[in-house]
C-alpha positions as CSV (number, residue, x, y, z in Angstrom):
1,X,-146.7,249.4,38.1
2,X,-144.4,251.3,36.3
3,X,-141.3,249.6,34.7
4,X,-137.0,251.3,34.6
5,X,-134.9,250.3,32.0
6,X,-131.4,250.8,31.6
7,X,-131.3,253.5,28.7
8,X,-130.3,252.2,25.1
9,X,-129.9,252.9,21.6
10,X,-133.6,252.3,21.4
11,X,-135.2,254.4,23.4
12,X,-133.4,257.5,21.1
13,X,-137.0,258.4,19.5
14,X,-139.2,257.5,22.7
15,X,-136.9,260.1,24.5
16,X,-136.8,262.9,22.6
17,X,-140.7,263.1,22.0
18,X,-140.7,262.8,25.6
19,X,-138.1,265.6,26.0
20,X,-140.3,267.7,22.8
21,X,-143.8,266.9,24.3
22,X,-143.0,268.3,28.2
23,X,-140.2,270.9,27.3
24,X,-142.2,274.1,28.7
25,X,-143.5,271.9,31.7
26,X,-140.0,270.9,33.0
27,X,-139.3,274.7,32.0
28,X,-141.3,275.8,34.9
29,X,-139.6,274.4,37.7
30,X,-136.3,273.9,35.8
31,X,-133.8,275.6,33.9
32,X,-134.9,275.1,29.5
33,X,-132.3,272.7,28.0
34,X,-132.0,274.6,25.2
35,X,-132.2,274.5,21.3
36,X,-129.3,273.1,21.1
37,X,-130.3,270.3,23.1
38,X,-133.0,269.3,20.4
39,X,-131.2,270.4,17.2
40,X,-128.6,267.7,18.0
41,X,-130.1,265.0,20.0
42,X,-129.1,261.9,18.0
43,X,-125.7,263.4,19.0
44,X,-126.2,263.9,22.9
45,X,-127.8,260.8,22.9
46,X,-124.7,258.7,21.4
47,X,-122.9,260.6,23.7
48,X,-124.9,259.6,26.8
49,X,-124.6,255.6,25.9
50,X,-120.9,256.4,25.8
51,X,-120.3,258.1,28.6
52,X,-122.8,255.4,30.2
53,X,-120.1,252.7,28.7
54,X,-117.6,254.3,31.1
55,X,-119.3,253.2,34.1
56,X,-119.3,256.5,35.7
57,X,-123.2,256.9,34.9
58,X,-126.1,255.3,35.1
59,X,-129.2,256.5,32.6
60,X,-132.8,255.4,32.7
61,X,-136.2,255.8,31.5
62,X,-139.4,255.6,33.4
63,X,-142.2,253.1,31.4
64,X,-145.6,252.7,32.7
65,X,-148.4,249.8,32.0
66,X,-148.2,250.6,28.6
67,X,-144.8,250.3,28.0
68,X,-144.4,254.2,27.4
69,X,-142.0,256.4,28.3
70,X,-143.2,258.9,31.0
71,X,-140.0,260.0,32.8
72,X,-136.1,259.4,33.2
73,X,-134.0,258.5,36.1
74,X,-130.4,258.9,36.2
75,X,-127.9,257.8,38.4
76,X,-124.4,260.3,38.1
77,X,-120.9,260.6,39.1
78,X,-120.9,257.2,40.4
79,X,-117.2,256.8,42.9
80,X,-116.9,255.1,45.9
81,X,-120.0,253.1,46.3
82,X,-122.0,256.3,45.8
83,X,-124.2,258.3,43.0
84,X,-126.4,261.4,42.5
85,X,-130.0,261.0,42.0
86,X,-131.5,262.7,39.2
87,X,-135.0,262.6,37.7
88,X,-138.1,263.8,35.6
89,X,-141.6,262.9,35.3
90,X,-143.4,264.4,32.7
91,X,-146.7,266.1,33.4
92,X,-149.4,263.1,31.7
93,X,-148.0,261.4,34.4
94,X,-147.4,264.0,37.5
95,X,-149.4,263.9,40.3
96,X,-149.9,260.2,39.8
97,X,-147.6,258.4,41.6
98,X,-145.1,258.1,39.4
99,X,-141.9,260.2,40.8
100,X,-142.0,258.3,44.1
101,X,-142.6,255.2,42.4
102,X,-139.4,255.7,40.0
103,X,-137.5,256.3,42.9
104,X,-138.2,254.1,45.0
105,X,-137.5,251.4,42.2
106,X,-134.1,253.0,41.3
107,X,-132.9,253.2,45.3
108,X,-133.7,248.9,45.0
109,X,-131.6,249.1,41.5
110,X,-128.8,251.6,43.1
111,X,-128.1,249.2,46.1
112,X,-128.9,245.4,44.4
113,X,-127.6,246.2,41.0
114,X,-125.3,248.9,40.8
115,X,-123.8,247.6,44.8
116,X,-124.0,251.5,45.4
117,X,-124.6,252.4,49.6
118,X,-125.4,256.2,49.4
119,X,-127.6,258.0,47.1
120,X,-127.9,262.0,47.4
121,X,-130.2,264.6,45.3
122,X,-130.8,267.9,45.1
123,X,-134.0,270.2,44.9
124,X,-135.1,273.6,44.8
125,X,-136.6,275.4,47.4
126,X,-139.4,276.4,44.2
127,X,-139.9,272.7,43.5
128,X,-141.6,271.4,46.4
129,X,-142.9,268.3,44.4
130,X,-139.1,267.1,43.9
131,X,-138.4,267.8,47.8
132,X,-141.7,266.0,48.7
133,X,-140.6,262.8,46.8
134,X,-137.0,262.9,48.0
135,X,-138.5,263.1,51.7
136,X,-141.2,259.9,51.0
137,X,-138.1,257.4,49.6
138,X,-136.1,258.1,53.2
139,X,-133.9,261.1,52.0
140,X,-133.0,263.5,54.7
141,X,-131.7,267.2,54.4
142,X,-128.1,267.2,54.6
143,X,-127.1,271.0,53.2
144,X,-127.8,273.9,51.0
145,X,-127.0,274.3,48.1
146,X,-127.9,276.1,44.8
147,X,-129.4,274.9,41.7
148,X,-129.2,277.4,38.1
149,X,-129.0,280.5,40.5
150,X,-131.9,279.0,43.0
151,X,-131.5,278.2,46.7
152,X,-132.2,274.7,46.9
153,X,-131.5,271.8,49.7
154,X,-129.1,268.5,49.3
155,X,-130.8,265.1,50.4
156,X,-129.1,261.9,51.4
157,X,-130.2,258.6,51.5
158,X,-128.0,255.8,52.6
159,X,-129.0,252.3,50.8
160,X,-128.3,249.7,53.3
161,X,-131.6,249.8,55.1
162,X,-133.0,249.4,51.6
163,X,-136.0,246.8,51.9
């Protein structure tokens, strides 16, 4: 049973290793954060809690039996009952379980804690894993879009029938 916790000051170290230890991983389905990203991450990470403080966001991490961190799950641009679904799994953990798991859990969180009624994600048409896992937690295809320069698909997933 894996375990989402609202993200804090705390987690700071936990996350960046994380970030560090899958970096060319996530870099082969998604765009490289960047240097930048992990020359400064005390920085981005302050910034995050802040712009969590507003309300507008939601950010997670993903914690297994062990208590360690194997993913994040974020909730954005939350307005008018509604949010975009965002998430990671990193690759000790893929294949496992874990993504569909996570989602599932933050769907339950989205509707009972955050009162939010629709949910919507995005995945590219290269990341069939995302799409999969999107598809098993009742999102449905509800346009195109694209993703860094990739065609992807836009999911939906309205939260009242949540049970």
């Amino acid at each position: 049973m894996l375990r989402i916790e609202r993200l804090r000051a705390d987690h700071e170290d936990a996350l960046l290793a994380f970030e560090r230890e899958n970096r060319a991983y996530f870099a082969r389905s998604v765009p490289d954060r960047g240097d930048a990203f992990f020359a400064d991450y005390p920085a981005r990470h302050r910034a995050l809690l802040a712009e969590q403080d507003t309300g507008a966001c939601r950010f997670h991490v993903v914690l297994d039996t062990a208590g360690e961190l194997i993913g994040r799950i974020n909730l954005v641009d939350l307005a008018d009952g509604a949010a975009d679904l965002g998430y990671r799994i990193g690759e000790r953990a893929a294949g496992r379980g874990a993504a569909t798991a996570a989602v599932r859990e933050i769907c339950r969180i989205a509707a009972t804690e955050y009162g939010l009624g629709v949910l919507t994600a995005s995945a590219a048409l290269d990341n069939p894993a995302s799409a999969a896992v999107l598809r098993r937690t009742g999102f449905t295809v509800v346009g195109e879009t694209v993703l860094n320069g990739s065609p992807g698909l836009t999911y939906r997933r309205a939260l009242a029938t949540e049970g």
